[in-house]
LONUVO-579706 format. One record per residue (C-alpha): residue number from 1; x, y, z. Coordinates in nm, 3 decimals, decimal comma. Layout:
<rs>
  nr       x       y       z
 NUM       X       Y       Z
...
</rs>
This chain:
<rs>
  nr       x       y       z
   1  -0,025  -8,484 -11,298
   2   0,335  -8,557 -11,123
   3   0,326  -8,466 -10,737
   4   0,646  -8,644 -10,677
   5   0,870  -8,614 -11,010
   6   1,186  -8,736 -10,983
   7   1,526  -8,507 -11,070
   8   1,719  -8,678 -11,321
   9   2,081  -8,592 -11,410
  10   2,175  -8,648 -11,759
  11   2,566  -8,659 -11,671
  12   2,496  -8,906 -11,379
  13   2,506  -9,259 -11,457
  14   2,225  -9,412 -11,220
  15   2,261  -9,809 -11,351
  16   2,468  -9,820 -11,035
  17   2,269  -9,589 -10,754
  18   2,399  -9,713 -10,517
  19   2,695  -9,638 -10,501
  20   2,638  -9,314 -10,578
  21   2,491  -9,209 -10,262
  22   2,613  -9,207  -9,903
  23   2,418  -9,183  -9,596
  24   2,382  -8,894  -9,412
  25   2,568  -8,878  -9,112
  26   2,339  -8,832  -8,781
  27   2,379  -8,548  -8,616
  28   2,119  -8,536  -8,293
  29   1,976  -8,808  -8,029
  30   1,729  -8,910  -8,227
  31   1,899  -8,922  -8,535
  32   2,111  -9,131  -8,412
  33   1,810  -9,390  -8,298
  34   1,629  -9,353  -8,618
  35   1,378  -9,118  -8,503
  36   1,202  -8,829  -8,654
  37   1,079  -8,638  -8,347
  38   0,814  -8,421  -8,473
  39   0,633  -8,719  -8,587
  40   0,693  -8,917  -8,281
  41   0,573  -8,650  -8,053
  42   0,194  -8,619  -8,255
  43   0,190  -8,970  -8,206
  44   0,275  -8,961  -7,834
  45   0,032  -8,678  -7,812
  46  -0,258  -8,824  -8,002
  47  -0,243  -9,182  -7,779
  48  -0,210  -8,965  -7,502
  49  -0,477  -8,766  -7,599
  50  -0,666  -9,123  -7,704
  51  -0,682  -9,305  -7,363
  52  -0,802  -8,971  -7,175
  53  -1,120  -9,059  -7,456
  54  -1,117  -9,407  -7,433
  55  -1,108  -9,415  -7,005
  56  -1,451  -9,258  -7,058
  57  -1,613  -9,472  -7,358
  58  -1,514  -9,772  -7,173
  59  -1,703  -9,618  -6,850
  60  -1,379  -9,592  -6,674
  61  -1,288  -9,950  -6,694
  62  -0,890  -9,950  -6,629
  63  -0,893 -10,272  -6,844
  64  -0,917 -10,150  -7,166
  65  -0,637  -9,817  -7,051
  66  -0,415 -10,151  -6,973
  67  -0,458 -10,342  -7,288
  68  -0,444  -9,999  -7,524
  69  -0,104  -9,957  -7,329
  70   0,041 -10,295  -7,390
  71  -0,080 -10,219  -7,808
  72   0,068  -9,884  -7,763
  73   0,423 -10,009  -7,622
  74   0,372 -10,318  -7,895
  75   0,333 -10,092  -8,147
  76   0,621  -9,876  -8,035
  77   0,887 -10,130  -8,026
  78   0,771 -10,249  -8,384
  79   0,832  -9,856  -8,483
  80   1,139  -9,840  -8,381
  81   1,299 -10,129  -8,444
  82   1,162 -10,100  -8,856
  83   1,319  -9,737  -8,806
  84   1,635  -9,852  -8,813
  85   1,611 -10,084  -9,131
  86   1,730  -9,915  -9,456
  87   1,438  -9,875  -9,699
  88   1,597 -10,023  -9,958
  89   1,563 -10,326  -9,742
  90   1,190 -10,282  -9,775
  91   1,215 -10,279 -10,129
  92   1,399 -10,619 -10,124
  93   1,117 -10,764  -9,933
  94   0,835 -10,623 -10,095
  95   0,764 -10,892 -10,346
  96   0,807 -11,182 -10,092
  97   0,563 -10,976  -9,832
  98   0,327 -10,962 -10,122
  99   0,285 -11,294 -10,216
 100   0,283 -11,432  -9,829
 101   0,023 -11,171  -9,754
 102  -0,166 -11,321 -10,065
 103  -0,161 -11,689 -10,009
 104  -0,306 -11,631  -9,648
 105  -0,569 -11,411  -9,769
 106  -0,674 -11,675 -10,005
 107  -0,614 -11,921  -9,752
 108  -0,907 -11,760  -9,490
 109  -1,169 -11,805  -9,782
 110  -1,082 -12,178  -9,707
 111  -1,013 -12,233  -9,304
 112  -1,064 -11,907  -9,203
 113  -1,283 -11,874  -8,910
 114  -1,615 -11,693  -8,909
 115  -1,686 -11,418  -8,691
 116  -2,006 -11,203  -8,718
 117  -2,079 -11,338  -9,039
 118  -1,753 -11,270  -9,184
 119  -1,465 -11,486  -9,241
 120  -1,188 -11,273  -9,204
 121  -0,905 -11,443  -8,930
 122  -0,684 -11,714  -8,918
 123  -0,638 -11,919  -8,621
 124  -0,291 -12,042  -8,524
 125  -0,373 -12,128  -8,202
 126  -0,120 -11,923  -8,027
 127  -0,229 -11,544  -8,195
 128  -0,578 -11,503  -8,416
 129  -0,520 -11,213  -8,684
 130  -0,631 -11,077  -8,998
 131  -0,421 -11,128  -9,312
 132  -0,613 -10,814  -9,474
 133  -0,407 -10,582  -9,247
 134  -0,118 -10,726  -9,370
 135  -0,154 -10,638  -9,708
 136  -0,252 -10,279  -9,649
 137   0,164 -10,266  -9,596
 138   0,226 -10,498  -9,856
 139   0,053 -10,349 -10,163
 140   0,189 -10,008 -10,082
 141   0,568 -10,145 -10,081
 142   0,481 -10,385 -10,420
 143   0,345 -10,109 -10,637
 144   0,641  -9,872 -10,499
 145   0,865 -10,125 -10,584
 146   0,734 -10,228 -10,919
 147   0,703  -9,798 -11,005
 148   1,092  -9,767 -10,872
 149   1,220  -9,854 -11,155
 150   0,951  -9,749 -11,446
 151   0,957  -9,393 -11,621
 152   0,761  -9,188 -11,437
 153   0,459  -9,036 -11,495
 154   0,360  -9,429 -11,578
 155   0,215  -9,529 -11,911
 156  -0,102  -9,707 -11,968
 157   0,093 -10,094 -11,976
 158   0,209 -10,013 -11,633
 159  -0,119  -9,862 -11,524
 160  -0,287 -10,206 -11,608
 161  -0,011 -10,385 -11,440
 162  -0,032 -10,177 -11,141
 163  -0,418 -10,205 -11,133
 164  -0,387 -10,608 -11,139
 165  -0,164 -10,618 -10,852
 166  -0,412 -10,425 -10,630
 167  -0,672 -10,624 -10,765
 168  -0,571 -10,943 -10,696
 169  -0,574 -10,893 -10,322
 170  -0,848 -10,691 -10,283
 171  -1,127 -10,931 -10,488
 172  -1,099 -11,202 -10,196
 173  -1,101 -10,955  -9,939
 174  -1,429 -10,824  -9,994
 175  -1,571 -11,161 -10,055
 176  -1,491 -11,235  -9,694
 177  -1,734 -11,023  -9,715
 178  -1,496 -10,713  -9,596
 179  -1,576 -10,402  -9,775
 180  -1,436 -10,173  -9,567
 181  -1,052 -10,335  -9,561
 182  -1,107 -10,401  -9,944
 183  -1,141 -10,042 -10,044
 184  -0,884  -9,896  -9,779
 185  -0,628 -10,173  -9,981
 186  -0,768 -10,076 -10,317
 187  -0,684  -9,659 -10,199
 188  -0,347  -9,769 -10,044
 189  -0,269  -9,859 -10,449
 190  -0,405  -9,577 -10,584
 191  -0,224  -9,326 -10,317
 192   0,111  -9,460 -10,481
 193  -0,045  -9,459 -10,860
 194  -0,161  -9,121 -10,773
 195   0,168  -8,975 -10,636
 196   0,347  -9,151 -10,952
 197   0,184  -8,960 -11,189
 198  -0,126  -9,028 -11,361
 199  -0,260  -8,808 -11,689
 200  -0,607  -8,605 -11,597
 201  -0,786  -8,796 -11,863
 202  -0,719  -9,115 -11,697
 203  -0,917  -8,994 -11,364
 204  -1,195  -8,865 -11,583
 205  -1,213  -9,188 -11,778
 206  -1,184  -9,422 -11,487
 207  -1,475  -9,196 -11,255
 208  -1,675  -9,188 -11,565
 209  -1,664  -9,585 -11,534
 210  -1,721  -9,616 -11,203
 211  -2,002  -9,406 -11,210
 212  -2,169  -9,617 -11,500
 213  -2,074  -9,966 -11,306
 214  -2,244  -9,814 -10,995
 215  -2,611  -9,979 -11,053
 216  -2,391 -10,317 -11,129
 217  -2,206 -10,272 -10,783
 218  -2,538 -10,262 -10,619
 219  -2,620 -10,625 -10,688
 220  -2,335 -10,742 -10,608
 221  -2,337 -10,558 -10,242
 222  -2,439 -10,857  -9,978
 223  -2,780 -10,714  -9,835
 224  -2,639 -10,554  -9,523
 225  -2,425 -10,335  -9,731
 226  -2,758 -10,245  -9,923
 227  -2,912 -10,200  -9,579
 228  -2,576  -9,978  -9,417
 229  -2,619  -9,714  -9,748
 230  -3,000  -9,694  -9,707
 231  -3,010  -9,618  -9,388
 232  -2,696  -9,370  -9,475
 233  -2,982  -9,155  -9,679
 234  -3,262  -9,212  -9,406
 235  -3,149  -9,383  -9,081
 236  -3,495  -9,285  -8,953
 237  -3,691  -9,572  -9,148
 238  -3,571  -9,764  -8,887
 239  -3,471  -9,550  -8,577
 240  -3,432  -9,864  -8,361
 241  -3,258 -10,089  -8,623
 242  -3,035 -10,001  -8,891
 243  -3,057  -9,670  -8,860
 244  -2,970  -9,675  -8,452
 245  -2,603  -9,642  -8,479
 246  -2,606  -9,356  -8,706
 247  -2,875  -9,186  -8,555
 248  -2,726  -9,173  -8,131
 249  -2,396  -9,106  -8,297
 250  -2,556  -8,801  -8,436
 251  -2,695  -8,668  -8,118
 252  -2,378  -8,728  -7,934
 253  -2,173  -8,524  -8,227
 254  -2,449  -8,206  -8,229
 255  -2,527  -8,249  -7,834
 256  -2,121  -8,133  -7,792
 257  -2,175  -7,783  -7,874
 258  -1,851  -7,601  -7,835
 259  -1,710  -7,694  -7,564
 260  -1,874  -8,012  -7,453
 261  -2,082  -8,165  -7,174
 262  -1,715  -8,207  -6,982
 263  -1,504  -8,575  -6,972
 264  -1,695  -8,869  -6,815
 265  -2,024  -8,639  -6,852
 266  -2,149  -8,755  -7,160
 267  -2,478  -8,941  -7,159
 268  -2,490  -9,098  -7,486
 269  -2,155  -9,296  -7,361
 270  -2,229  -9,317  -6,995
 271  -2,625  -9,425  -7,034
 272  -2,504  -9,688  -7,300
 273  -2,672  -9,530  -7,605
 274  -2,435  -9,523  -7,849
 275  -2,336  -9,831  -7,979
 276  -1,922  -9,929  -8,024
 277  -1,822  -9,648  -7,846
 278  -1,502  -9,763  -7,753
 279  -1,358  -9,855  -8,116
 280  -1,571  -9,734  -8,446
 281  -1,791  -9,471  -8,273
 282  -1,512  -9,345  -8,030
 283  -1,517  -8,998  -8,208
 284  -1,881  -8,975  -8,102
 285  -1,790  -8,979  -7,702
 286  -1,507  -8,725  -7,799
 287  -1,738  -8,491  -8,009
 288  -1,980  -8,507  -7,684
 289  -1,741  -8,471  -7,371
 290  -1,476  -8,206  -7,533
 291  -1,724  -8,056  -7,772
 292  -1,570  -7,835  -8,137
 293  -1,285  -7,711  -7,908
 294  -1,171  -8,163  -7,848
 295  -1,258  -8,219  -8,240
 296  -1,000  -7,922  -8,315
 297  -0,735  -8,035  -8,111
 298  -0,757  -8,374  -8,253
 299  -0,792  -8,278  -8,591
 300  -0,465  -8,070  -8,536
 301  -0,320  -8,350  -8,405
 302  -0,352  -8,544  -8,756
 303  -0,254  -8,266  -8,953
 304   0,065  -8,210  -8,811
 305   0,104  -8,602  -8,834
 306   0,004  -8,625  -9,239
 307   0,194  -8,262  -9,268
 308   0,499  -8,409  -9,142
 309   0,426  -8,759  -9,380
 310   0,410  -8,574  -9,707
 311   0,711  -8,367  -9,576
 312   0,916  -8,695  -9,492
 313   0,732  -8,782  -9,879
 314   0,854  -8,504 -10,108
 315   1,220  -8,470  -9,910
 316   1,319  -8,832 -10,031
 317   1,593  -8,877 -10,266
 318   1,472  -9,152 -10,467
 319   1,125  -9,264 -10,593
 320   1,034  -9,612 -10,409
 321   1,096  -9,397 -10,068
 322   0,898  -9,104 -10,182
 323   0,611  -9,313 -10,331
 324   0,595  -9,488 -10,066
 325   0,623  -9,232  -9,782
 326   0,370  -9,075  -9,995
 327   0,122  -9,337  -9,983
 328   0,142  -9,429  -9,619
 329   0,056  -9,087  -9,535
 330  -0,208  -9,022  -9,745
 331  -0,367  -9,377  -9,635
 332  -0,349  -9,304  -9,258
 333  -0,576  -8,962  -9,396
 334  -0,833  -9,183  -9,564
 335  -0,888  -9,377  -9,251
 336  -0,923  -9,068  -9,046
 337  -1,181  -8,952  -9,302
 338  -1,383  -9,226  -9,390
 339  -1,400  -9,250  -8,991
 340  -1,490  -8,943  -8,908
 341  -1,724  -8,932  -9,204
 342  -1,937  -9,247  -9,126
 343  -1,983  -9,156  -8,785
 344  -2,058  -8,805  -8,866
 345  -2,349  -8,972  -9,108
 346  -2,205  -8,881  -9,460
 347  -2,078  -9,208  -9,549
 348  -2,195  -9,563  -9,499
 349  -2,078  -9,728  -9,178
 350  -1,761  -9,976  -9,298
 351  -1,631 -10,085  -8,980
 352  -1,305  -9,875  -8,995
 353  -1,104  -9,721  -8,671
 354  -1,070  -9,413  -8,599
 355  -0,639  -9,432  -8,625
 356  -0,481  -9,449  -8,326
 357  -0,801  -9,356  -8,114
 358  -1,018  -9,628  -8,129
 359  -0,984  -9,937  -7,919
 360  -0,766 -10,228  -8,077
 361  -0,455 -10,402  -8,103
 362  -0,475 -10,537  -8,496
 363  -0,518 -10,168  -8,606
 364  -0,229  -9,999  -8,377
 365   0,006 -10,223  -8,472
 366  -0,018 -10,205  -8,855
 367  -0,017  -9,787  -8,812
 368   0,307  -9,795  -8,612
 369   0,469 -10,034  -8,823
 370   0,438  -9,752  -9,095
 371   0,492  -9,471  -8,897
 372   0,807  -9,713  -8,844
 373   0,875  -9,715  -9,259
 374   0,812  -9,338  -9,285
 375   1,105  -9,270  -8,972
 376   1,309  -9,507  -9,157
 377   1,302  -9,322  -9,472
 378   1,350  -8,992  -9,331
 379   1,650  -9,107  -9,052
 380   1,807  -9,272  -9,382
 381   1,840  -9,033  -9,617
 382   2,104  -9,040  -9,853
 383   2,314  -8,766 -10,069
 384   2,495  -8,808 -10,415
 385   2,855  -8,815 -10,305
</rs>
């Protein structure tokens, strides 16, 4: 299976591709700045549409619109100014991203400070972040890079190569303990693996594994994570527990009906019953005020955002752009799904943001900076002369 197969030219001699291609010449406004507007306005529409939500989760605390705005504006300047930085740029930095993003994710399992039970920052006095976010960029542009130049669909030496490279990062995230970021980094790899080109048997063989390793999995899960997929299967063993977050988050999703209680009107979010409301369980307060008709909108919002991805994706000249185009599209999906899904009660609550809804600085920042990528590729484009 080859979604993204590259056209080769037998009388074209591409040990020199560079200069065999010349940009293309801009032609509008926002060419000219580097921007692709049909993916900048769903953006602009889904934050708008994200701090009309979030001015009633935080109970209409102007605090929070302020912050999300100075995130938003962060977030936008990063964008833009990555827009205009050639992605073969990207693919010079990869490897050196890659291996800084690795030696500080190591380095929290040794000074990293411990939050919540999880050691998952660094403090540098001036900023505290998470090095995990980093590498949800990082692996992405590595495995593009390292597939740029390989035959494509890969073989079986690559496949193990590519597998270690994933690996290696994700292993000492989730002993932080941080599940959730592990297995978002682990499907940022296997978005550009997939889009490479991977034989059917290979998926057969590797969910015929996983399925097999499952019972091993489960004692190596820290008891929490035992606790967060029991209570998946029957939050109501412990209705005021465990289970509570699952449980109000289901009420305010089915209490919605169609068209919703109305904005501010919610009582799960106004009477303080559902729990994280303004970052992980966000989509609950939506589901409740604006009802199917608000879920609708939004999810319309992220299609035409992940349409316009894959579009930016399978329009790319070469391979590292459309790999990796491909991959940060189809990763900003996931966390809209797993999301959605956890708060919606079909998968285990991990702790991940709804994108570009939910409350938070950390998360904004690493979504525009490859929204940034993905305007760079497509503002950058380049034909054979």
């Amino acid at each position: 299976m080859h979604l993204f197969k590259p056209k080769a030219n037998k009388n074209i001699d591409y040990s020199n591709a560079d200069s065999l291609y010349i940009d293309v010449i801009p032609r509008s406004f926002y060419q000219k700045l580097h921007i692709d507007f049909p993916l900048l306005l769903g953006i602009l529409v889904l934050c708008a549409y994200a701090l009309v939500i979030l001015y009633s989760a935080s109970g209409q605390n102007m605090h929070y619109i302020q912050k999300q705005l100075m995130h938003f504006v962060i977030g936008f300047l990063v964008m833009i100014t990555l827009a205009h930085i050639p992605p073969r740029r990207f693919a010079q930095w990869a490897p050196a991203l890659y291996i800084i993003g690795l030696l500080l994710v190591y380095l929290v399992l040794v000074t990293g400070t411990v939050s919540k039970g999880a050691q998952r920052w660094l403090d540098l006095r001036l900023i505290k972040f998470q090095p995990s976010e980093m590498m949800k960029l990082a692996v992405p542009l590595m495995l593009a890079r390292f597939l740029d130049q390989k035959l494509l669909p890969i073989g079986w030496k690559d496949l193990a190569i590519a597998g270690l490279l994933i690996l290696i990062p994700a292993i000492p995230i989730i002993l932080q303990p941080d599940l959730g970021t592990g297995l978002l980094i682990i499907a940022c790899g296997l978005s550009v693996i997939f889009f490479a080109g991977i034989p059917f048997r290979f998926i057969f063989l590797m969910t015929g594994l996983f399925l097999a390793s499952c019972p091993v999995f489960w004692f190596l899960l820290q008891d929490y994570q035992k606790s967060r997929i029991l209570m998946l299967l029957a939050p109501e063993r412990d209705p005021l527990g465990r289970g509570y977050h699952i449980i109000q988050s289901k009420i305010a999703i089915g209490s919605g009906g169609i068209t919703g209680k109305g904005w501010l009107l919610g009582t799960q979010a106004q009477l303080d019953y559902l729990p994280e409301r303004t970052t992980d369980f966000i989509f609950g307060v939506l589901s409740e005020e604006f009802g199917l008709i608000g879920i609708l909108f939004l999810m319309a919002i992220y299609l035409v955002i992940v349409s316009r991805g894959l579009y930016i994706g399978t329009s790319s000249p070469d391979t590292f752009s459309r790999l990796l185009a491909g991959s940060l599209t189809l990763t900003f999906f996931v966390y809209v799904f797993i999301n959605i899904g956890m708060v919606s009660g079909i998968l285990p609550v991990v702790g991940v943001p709804l994108p570009l809804v939910s409350y938070g600085g950390t998360s904004m920042v690493t979504l525009m900076t490859s929204f940034g990528i993905l305007m760079s590729i497509h503002t950058h484009r380049k034909l054979l002369n």
